[in-house]
N, CA, C and O atoms as CSV, one atom per row, in Angstrom:
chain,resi,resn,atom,element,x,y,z
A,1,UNK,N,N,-5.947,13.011,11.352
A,1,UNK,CA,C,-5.655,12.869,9.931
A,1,UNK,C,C,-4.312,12.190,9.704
A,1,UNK,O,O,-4.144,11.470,8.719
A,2,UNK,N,N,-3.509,12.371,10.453
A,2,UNK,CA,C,-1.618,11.783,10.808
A,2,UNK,C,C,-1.890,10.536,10.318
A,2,UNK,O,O,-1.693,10.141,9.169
A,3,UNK,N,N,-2.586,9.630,11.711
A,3,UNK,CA,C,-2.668,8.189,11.221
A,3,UNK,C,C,-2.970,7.503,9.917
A,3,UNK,O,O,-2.297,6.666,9.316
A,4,UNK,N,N,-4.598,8.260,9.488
A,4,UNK,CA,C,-4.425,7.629,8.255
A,4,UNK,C,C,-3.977,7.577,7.346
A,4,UNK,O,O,-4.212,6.612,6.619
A,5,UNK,N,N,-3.068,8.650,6.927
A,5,UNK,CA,C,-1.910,8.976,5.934
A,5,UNK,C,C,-1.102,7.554,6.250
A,5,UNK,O,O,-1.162,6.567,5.516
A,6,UNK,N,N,-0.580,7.611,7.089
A,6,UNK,CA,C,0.585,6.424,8.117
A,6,UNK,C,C,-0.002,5.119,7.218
A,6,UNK,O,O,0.657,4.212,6.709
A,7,UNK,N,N,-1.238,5.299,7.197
A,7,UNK,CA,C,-2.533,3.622,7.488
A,7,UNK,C,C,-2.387,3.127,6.062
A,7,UNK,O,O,-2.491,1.937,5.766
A,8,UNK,N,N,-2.058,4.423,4.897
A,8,UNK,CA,C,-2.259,4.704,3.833
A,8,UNK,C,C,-1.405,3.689,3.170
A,8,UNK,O,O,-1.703,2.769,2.408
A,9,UNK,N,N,0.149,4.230,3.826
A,9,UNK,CA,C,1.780,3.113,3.978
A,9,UNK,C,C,2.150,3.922,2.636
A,9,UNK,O,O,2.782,3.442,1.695
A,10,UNK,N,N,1.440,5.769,2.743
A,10,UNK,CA,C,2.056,6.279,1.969
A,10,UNK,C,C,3.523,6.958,2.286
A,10,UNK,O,O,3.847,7.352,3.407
A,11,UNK,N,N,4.437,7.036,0.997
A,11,UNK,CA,C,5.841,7.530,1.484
A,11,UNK,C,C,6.280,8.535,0.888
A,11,UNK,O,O,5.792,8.708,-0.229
A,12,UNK,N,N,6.990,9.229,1.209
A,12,UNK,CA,C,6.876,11.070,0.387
A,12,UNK,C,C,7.714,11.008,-0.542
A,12,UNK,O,O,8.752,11.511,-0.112
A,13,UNK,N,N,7.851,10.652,-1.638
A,13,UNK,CA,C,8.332,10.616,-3.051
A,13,UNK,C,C,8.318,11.924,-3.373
A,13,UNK,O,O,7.283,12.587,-3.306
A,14,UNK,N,N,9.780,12.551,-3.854
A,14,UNK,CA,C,10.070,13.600,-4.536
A,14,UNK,C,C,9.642,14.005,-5.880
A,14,UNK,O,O,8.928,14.873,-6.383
A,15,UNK,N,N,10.290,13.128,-6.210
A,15,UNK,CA,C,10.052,12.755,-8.090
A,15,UNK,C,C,9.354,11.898,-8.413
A,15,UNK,O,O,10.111,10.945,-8.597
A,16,UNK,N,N,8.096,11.511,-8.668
A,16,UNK,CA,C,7.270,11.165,-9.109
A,16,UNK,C,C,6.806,12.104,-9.743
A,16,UNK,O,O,6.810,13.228,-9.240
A,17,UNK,N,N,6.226,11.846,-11.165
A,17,UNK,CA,C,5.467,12.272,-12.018
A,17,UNK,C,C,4.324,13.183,-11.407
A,17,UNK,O,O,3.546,12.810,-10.528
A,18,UNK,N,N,4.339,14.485,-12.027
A,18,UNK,CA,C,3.044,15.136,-11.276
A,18,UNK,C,C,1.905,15.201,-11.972
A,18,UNK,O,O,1.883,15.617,-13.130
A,19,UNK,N,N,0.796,14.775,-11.297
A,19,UNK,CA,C,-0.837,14.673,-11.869
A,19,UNK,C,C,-1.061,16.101,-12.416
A,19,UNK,O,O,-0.577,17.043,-11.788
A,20,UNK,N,N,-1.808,16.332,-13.616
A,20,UNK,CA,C,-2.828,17.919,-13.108
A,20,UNK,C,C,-4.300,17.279,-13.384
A,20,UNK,O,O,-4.816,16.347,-14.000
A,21,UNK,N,N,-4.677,18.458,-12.470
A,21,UNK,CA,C,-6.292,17.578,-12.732
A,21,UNK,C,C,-6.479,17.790,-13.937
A,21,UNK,O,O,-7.058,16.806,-14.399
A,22,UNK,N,N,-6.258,18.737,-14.897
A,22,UNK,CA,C,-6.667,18.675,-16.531
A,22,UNK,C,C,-7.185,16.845,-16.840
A,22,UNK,O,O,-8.313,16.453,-17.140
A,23,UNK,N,N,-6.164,16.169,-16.676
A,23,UNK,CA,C,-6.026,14.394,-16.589
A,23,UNK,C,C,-6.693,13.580,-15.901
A,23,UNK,O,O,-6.587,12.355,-15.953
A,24,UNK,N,N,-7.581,14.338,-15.062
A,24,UNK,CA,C,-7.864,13.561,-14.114
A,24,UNK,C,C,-9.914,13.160,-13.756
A,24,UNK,O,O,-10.497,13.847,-12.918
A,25,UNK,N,N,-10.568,12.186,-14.419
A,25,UNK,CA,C,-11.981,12.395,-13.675
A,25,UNK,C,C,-12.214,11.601,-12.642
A,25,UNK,O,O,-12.016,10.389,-12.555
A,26,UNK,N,N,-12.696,12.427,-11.770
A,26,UNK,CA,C,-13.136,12.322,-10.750
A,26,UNK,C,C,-14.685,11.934,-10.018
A,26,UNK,O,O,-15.425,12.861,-9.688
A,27,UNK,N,N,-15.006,10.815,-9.850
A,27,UNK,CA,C,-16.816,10.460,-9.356
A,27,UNK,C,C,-16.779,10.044,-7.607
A,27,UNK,O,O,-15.894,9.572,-6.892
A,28,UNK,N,N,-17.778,10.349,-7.426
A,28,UNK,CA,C,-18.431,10.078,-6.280
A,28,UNK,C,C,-19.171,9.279,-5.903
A,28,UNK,O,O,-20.264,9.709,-5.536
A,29,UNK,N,N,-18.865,7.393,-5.797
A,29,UNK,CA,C,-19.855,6.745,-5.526
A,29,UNK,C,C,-19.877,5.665,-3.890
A,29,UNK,O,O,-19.024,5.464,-3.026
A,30,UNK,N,N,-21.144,5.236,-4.062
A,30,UNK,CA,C,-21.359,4.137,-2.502
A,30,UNK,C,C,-19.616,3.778,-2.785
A,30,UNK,O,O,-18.874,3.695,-3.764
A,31,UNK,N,N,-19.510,3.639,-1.382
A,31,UNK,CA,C,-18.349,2.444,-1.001
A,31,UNK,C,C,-19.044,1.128,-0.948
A,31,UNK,O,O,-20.238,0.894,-1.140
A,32,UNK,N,N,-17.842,0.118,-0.580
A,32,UNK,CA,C,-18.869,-1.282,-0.512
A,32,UNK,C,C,-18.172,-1.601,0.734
A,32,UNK,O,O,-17.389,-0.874,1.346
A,33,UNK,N,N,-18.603,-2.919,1.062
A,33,UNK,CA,C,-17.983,-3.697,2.813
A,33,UNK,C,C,-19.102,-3.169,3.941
A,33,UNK,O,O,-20.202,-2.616,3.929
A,34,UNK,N,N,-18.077,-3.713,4.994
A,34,UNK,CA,C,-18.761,-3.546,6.162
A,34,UNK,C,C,-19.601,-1.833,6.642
A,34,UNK,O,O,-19.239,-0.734,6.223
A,35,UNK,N,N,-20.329,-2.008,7.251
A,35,UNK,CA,C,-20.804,-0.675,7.974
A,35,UNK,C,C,-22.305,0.227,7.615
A,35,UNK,O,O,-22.760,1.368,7.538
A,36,UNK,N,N,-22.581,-0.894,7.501
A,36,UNK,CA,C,-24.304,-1.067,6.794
A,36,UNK,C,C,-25.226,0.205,6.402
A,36,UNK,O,O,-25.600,0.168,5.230
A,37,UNK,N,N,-25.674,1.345,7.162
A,37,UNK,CA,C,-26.638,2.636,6.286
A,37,UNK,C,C,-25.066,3.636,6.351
A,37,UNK,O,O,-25.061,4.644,5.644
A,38,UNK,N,N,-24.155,3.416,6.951
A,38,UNK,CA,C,-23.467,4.548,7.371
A,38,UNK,C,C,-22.699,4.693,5.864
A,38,UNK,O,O,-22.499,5.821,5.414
A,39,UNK,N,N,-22.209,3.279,4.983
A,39,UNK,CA,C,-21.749,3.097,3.974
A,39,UNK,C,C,-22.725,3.445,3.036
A,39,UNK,O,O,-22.463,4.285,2.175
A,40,UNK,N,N,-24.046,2.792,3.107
A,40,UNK,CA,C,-24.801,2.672,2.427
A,40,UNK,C,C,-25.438,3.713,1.880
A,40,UNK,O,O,-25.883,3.520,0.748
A,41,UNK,N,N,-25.642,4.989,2.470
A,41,UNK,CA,C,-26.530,6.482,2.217
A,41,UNK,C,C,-25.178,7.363,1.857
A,41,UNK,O,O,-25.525,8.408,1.307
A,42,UNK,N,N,-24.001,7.282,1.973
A,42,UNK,CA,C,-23.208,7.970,1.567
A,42,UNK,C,C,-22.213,7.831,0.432
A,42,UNK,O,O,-21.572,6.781,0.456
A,43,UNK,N,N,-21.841,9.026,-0.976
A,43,UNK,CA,C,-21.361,8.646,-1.760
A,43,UNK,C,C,-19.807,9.515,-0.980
A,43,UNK,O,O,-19.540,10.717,-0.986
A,44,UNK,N,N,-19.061,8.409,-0.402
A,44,UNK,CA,C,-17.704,9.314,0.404
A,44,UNK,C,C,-16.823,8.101,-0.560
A,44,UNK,O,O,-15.604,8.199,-0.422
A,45,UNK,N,N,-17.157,7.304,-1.235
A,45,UNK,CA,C,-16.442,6.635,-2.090
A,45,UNK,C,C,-15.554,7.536,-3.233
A,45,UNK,O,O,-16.074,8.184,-4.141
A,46,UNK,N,N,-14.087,7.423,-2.973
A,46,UNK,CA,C,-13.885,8.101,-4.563
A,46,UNK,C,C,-13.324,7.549,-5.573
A,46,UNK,O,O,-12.400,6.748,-5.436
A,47,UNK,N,N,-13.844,7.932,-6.814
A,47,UNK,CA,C,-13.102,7.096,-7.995
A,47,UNK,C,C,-12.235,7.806,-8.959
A,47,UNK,O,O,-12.741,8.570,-9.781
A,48,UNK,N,N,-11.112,7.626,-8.917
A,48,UNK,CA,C,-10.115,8.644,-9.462
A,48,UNK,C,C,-9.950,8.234,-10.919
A,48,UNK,O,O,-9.984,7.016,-11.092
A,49,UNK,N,N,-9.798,8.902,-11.887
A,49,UNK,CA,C,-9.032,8.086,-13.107
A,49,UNK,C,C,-7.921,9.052,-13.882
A,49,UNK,O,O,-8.119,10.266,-13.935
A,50,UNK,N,N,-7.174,8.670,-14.261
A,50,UNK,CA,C,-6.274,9.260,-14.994
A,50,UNK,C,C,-6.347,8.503,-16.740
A,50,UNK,O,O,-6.222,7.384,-17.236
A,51,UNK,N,N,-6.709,10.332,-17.344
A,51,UNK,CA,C,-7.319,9.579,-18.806
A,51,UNK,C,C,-6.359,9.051,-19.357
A,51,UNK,O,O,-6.187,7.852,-19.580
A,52,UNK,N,N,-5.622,10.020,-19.626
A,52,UNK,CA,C,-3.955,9.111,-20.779
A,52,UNK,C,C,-3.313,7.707,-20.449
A,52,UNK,O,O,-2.836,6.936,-21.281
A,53,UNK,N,N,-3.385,7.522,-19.130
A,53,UNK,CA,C,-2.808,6.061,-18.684
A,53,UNK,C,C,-4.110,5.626,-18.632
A,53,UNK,O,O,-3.959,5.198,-17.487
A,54,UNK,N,N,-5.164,5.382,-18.849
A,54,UNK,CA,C,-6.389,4.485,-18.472
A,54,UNK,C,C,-6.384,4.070,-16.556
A,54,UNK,O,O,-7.360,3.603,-15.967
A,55,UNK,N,N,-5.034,4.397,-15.906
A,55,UNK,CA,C,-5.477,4.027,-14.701
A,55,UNK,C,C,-6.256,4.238,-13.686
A,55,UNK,O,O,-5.800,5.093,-12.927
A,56,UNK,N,N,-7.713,3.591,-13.230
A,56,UNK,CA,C,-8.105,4.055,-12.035
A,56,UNK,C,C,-8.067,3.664,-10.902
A,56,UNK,O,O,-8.168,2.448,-10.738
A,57,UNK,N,N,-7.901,4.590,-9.654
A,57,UNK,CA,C,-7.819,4.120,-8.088
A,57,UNK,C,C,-9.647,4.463,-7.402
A,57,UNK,O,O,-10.481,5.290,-7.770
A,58,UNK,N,N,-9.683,3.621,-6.522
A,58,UNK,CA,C,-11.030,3.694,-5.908
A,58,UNK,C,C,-10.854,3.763,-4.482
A,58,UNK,O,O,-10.556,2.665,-4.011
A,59,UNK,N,N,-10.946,4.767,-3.573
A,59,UNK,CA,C,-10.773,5.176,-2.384
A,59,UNK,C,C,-11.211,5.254,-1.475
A,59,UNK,O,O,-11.358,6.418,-1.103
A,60,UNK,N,N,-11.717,4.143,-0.499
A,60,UNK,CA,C,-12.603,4.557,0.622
A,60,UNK,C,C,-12.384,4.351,1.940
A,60,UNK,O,O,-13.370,4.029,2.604
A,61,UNK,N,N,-11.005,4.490,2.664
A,61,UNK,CA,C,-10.401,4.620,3.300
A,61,UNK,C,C,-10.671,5.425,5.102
A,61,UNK,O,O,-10.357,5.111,6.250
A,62,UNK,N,N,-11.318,6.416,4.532
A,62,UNK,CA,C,-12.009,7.164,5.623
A,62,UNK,C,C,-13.226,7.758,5.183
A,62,UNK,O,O,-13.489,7.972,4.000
A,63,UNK,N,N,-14.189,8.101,6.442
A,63,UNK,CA,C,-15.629,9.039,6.065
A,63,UNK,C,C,-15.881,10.253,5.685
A,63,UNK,O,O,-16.811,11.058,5.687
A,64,UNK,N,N,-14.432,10.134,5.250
A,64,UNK,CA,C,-14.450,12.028,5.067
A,64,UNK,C,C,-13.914,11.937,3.249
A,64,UNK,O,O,-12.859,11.456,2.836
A,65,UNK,N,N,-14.905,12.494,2.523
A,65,UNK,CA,C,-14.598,12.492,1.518
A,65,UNK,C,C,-13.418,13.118,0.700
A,65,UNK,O,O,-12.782,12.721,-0.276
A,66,UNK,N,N,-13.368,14.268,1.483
A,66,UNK,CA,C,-11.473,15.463,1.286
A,66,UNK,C,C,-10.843,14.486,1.237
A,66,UNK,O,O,-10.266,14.142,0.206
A,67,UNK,N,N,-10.798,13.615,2.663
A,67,UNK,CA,C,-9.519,13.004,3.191
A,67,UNK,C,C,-9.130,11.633,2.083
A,67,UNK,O,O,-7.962,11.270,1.938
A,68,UNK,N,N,-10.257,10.984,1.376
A,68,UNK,CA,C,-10.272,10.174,0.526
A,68,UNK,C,C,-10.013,10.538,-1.177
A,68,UNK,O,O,-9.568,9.721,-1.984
A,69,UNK,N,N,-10.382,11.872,-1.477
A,69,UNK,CA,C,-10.087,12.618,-2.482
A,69,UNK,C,C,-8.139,12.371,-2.366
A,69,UNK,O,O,-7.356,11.614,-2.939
A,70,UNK,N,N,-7.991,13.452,-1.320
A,70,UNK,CA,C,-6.010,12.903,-1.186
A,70,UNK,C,C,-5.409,11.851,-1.361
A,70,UNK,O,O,-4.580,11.425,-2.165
A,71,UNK,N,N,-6.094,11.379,-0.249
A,71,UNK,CA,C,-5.199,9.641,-0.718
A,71,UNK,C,C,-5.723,9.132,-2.238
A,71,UNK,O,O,-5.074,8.145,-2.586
A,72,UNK,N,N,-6.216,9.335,-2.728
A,72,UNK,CA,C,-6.605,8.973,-3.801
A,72,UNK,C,C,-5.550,9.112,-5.164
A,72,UNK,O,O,-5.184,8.282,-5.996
A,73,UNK,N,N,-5.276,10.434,-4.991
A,73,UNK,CA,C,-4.222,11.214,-5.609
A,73,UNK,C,C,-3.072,10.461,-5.533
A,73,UNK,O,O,-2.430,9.931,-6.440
A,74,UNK,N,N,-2.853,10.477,-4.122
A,74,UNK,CA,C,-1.500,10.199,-3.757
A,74,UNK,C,C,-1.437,8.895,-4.244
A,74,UNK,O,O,-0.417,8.837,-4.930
A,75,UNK,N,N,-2.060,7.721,-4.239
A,75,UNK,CA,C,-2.336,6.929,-4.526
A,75,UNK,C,C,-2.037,6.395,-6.486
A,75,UNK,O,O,-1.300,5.538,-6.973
A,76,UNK,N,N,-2.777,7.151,-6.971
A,76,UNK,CA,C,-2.587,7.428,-8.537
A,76,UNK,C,C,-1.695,7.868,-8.655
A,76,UNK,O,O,-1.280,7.583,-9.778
A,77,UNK,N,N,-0.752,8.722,-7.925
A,77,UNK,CA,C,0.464,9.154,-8.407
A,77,UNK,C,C,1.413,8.171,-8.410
A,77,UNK,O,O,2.361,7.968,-9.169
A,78,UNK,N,N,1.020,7.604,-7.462
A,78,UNK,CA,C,2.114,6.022,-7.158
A,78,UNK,C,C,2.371,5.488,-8.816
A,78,UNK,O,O,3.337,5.618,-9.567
A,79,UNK,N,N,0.932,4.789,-8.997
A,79,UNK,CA,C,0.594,3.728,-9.708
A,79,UNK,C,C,1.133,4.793,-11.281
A,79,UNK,O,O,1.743,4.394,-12.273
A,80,UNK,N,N,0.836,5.605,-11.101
A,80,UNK,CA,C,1.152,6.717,-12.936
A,80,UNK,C,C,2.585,6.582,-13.116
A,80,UNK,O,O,3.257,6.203,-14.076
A,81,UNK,N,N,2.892,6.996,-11.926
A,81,UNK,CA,C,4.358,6.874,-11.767
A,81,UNK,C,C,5.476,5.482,-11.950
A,81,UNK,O,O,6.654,5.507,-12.308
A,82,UNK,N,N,4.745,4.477,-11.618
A,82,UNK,CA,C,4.899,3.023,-12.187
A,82,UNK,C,C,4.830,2.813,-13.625
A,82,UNK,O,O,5.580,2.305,-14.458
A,83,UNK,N,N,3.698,3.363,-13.646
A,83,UNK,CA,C,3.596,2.831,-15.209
A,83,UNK,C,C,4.172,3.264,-16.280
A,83,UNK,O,O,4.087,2.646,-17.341
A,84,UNK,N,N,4.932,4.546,-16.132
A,84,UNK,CA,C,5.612,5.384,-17.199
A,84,UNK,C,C,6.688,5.332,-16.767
A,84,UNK,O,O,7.320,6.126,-17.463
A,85,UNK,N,N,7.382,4.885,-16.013
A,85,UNK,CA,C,9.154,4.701,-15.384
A,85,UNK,C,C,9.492,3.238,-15.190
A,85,UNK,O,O,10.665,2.866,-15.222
A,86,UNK,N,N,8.405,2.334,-14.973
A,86,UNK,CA,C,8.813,0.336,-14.652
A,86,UNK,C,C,9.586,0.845,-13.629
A,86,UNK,O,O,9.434,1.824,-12.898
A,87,UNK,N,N,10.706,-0.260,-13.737
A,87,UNK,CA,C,12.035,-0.195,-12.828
A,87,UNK,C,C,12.990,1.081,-12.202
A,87,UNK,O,O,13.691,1.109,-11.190
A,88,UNK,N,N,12.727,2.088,-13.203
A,88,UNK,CA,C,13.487,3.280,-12.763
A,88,UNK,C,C,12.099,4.453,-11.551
A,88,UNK,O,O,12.028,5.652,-11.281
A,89,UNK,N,N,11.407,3.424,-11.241
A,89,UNK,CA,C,10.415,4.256,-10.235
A,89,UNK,C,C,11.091,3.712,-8.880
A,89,UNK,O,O,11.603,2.642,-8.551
A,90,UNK,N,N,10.808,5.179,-8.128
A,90,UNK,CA,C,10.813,5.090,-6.957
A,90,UNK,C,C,10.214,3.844,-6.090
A,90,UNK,O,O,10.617,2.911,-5.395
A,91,UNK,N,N,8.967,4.430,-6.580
A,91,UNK,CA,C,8.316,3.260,-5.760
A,91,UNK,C,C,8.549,2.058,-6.154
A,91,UNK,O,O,8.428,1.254,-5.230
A,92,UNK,N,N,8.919,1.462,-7.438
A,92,UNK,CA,C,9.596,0.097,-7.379
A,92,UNK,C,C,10.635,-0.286,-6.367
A,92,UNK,O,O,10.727,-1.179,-5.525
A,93,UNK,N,N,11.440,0.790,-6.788
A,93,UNK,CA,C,12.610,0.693,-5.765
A,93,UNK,C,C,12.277,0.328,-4.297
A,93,UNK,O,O,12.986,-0.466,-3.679
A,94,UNK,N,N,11.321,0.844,-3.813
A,94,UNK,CA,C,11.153,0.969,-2.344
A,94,UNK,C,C,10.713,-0.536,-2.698
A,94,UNK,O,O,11.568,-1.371,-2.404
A,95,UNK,N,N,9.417,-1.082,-3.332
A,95,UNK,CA,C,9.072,-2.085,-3.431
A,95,UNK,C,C,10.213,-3.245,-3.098
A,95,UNK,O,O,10.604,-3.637,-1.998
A,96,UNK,N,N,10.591,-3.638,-4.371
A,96,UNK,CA,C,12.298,-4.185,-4.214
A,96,UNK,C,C,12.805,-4.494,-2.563
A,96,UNK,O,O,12.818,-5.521,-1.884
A,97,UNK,N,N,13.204,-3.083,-2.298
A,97,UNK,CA,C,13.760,-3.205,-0.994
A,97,UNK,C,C,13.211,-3.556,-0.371
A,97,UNK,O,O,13.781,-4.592,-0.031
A,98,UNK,N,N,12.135,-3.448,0.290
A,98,UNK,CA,C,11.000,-4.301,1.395
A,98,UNK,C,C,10.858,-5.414,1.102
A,98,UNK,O,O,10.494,-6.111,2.049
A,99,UNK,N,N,11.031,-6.100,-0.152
A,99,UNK,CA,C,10.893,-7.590,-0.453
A,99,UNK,C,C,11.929,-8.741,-0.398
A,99,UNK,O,O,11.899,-9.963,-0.540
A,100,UNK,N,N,13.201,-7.445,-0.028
A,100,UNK,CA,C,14.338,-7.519,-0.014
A,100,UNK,C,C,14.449,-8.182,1.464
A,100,UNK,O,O,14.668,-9.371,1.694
A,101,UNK,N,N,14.276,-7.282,2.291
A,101,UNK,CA,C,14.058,-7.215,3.908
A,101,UNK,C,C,13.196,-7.866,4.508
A,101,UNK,O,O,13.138,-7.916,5.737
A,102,UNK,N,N,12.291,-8.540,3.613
A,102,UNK,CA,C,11.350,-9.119,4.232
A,102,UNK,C,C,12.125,-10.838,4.308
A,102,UNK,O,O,12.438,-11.472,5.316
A,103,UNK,N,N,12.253,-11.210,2.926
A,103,UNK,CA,C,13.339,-12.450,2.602
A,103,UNK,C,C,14.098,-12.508,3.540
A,103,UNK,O,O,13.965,-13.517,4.233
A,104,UNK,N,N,15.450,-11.257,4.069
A,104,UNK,CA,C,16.008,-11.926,5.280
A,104,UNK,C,C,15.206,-12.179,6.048
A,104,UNK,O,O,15.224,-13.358,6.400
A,105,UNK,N,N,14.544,-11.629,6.446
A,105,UNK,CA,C,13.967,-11.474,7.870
A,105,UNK,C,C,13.522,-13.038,8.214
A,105,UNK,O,O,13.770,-13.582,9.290
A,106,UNK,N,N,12.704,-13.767,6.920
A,106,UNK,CA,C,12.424,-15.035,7.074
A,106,UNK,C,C,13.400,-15.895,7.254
A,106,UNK,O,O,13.327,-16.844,8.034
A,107,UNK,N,N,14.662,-15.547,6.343
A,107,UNK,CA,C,16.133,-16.746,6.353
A,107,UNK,C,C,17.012,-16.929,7.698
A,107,UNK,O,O,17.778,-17.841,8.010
A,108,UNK,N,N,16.574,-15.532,8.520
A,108,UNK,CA,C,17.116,-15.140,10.017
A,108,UNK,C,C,15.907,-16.373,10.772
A,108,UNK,O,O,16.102,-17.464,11.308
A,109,UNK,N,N,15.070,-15.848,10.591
A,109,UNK,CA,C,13.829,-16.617,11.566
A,109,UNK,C,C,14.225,-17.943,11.279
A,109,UNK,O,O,14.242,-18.664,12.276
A,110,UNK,N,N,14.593,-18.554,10.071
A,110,UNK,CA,C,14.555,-20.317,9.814
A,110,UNK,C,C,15.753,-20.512,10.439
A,110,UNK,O,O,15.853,-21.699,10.750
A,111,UNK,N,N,17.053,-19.635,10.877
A,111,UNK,CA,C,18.035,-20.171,10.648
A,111,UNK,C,C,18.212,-20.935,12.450
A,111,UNK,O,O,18.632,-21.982,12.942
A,112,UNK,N,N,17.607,-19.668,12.914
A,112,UNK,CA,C,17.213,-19.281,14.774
A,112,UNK,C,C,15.904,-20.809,14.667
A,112,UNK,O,O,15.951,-21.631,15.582
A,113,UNK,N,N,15.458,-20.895,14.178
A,113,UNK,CA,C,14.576,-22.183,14.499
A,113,UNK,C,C,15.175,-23.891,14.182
A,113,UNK,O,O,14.856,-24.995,14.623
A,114,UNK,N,N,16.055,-23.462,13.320
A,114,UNK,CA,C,16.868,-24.788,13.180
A,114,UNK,C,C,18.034,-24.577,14.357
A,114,UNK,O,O,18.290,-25.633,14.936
A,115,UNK,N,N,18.655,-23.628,14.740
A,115,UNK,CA,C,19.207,-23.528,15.964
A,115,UNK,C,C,18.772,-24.191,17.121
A,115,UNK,O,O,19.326,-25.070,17.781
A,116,UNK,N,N,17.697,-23.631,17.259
A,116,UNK,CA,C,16.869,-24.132,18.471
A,116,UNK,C,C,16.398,-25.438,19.078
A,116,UNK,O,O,16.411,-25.848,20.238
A,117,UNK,N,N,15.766,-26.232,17.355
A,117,UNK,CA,C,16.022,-27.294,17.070
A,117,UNK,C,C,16.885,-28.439,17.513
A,117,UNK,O,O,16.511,-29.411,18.168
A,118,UNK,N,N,18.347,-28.136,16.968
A,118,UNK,CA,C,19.765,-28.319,17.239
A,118,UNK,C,C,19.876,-28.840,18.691
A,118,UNK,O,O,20.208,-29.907,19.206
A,119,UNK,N,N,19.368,-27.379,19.224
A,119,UNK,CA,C,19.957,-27.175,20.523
A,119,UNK,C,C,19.144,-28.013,21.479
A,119,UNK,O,O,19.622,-28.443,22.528
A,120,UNK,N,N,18.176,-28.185,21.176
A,120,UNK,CA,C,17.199,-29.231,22.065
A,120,UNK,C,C,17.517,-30.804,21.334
A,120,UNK,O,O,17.033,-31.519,22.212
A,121,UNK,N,N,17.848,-31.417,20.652
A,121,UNK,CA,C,17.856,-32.481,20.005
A,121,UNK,C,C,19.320,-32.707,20.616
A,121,UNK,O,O,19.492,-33.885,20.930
A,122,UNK,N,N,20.435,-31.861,20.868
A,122,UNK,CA,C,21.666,-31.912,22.419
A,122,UNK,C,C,21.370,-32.377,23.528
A,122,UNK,O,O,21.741,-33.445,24.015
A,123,UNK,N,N,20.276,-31.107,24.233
A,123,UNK,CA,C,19.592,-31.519,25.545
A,123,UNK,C,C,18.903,-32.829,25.512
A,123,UNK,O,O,19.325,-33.476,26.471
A,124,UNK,N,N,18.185,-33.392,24.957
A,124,UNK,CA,C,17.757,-34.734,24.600
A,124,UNK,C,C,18.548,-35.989,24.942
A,124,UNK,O,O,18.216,-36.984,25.587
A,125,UNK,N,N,20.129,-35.542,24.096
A,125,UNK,CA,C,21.024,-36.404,23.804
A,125,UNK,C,C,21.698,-36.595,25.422
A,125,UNK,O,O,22.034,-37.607,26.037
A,126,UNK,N,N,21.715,-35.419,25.714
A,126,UNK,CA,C,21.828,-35.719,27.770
A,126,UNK,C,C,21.452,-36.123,28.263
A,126,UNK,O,O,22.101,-36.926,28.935
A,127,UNK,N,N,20.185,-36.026,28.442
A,127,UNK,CA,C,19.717,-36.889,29.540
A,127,UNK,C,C,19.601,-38.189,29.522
A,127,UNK,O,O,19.129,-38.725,30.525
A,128,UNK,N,N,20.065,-39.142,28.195
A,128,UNK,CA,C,19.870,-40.323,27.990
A,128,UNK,C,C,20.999,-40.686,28.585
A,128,UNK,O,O,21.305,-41.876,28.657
C-alpha cells in the first residue's frame, strides 16, 4: 500500500481544508484504459465530488477499491484546498517550488552543455 501512496506524489499537508463526507458524493463506476475484462467487469473506479465547490476527482489508480476511495479524498482535498485559498495554499506553494527547481535544474544542465561545447571546440583548436 506504501508505494502507491508514494505513486500518488501525495504530500502530508497539515492545513488543508478538511472534507466531511456530509459534502461529499460518492459513485462507483468502470475505469477506462488498458487491462481489458479485469477493467472491464469491475466498478473499482471512483468518482468523488464535492457539492459546494462543484469539484470532481475520478480515481483509478489501484484494484482495490478502499485504496482508490483514499486517494481520492486525498486527492480532492488537494484540489478544495486550491480552490478556496489560490496562492495562500500549500499545495501551490509546493507547486511553485518544484517549478522553481525544476527551471534551475534545466539552466545548470544548459550551462554544463555549453561548457562542454567550449571545451571541445579548444580541443579542436589543438590539434590543428
Amino acid at each position: 500500500a506504501a508505494p502507491l501512496l508514494q505513486a500518488a506524489g501525495k504530500k502530508n499537508y497539515s492545513n488543508l481544508l478538511q472534507l466531511t463526507e456530509a459534502e461529499l458524493k460518492e459513485q462507483f463506476v468502470r475505469g477506462d484504459g488498458p487491462g481489458g475484462q479485469a477493467t472491464n467487469k469491475t466498478n473499482n473506479c471512483v468518482v468523488l465530488k464535492h457539492i459546494p465547490s462543484g469539484i470532481v476527482v475520478k480515481c483509478h489508480q489501484t484494484r482495490s477499491v478502499e485504496q482508490n476511495r483514499k486517494i481520492a479524498r486525498e486527492i480532492l482535498q488537494e484540489k478544495v484546498d486550491l480552490f478556496y485559498k489560490g496562492e495562500d495554499s500549500d499545495v501551490f506553494k509546493e507547486k511553485k517550488a518544484s517549478e522553481k527547481k525544476k527551471q534551475e535544474k534545466k539552466r545548470r544542465a544548459k550551462e554544463n552543455l555549453e561548457r562542454k561545447r567550449h571545451f571541445k571546440e579548444m580541443q579542436q583548436l589543438d590539434k590543428k
